[in-house]
N, C-alpha and C positions, 0 to 999 in steps of 0.2 A: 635682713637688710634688703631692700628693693635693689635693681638693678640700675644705679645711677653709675653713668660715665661724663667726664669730665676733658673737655681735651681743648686746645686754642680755637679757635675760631677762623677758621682764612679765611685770607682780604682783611678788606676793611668794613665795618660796620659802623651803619647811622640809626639814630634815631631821629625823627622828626615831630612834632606837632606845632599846630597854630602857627604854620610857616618857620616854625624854628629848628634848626640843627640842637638838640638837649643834648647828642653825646655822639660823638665819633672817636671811634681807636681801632686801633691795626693792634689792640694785646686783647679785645675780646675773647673770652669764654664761652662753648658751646656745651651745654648741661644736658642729657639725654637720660630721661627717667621710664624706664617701661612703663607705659600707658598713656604719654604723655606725648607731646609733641617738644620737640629742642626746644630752649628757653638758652635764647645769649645777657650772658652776664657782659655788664661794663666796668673795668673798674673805676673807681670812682672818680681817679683823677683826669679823667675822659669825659667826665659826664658833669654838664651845666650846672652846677647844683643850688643856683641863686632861682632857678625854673623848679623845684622841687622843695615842699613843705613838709617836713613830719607834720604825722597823722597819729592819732590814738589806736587806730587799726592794727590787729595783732593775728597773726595764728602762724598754729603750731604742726610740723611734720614729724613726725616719727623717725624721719631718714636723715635730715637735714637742718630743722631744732627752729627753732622760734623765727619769723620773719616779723620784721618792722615795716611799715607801709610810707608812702609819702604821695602825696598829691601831686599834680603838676600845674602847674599856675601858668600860663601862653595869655598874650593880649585880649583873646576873646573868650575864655573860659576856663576853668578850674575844672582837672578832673582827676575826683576822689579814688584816693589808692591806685592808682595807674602804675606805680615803680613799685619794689621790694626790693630787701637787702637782707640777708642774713650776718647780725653782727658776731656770733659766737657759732659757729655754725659747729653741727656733731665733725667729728678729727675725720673722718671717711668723706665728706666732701669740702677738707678744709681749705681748699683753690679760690673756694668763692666766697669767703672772707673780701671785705671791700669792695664789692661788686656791687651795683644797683642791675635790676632788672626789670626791665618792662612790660605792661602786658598792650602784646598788638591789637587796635580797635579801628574802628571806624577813623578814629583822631590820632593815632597813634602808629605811625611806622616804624617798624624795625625792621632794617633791609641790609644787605650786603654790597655794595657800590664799588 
């Protein structure tokens, strides 16, 4: 088993793209994977989800189990696979069940506010 910790997240955290607020919550998740840099989970009921498209995009971790992908859709561009979610996630990181998570870009902020 890798070294994954799971713990809330203080504060609050945003998401932003394309001028948009996608997800703000004060019950975010902070996931810490040796070798990895933290990744904040949102749960889902935080998170704009009318700004987010499933994607046929799949893969699979050995620690954490299957991630489903989703695009993000903002007035000026789509951009593919940007979120994940693990829906059956392995019992050892079972916290992030309902969670979307994003990856930070150039287009994409994930910040603590």
């Amino acid at each position: 088993m890798a070294d994954i910790n799971i713990r809330k997240a203080d504060g609050t955290w945003v998401v932003r793209a394309g001028g948009a607020v996608l997800a703000e919550s004060r019950n975010a998740l902070e996931l810490d994977e040796s070798g990895y840099p933290p990744v904040i989970y949102f749960p889902r009921d935080d998170v704009a989800m009318a700004f987010l498209d499933s994607s046929d995009h799949r893969t699979h971790c050995p620690h954490k189990g299957d991630a489903s992908y989703f695009s993000l859709v903002t007035n000026s561009q789509t951009l593919e696979n940007a979120a994940w979610s693990y829906e059956d996630p392995q019992e050892e990181v079972a916290r992030i069940k309902g969670h979307i998570a994003f990856h930070p870009s150039d287009d994409i902020a994930v910040e603590r506010v």
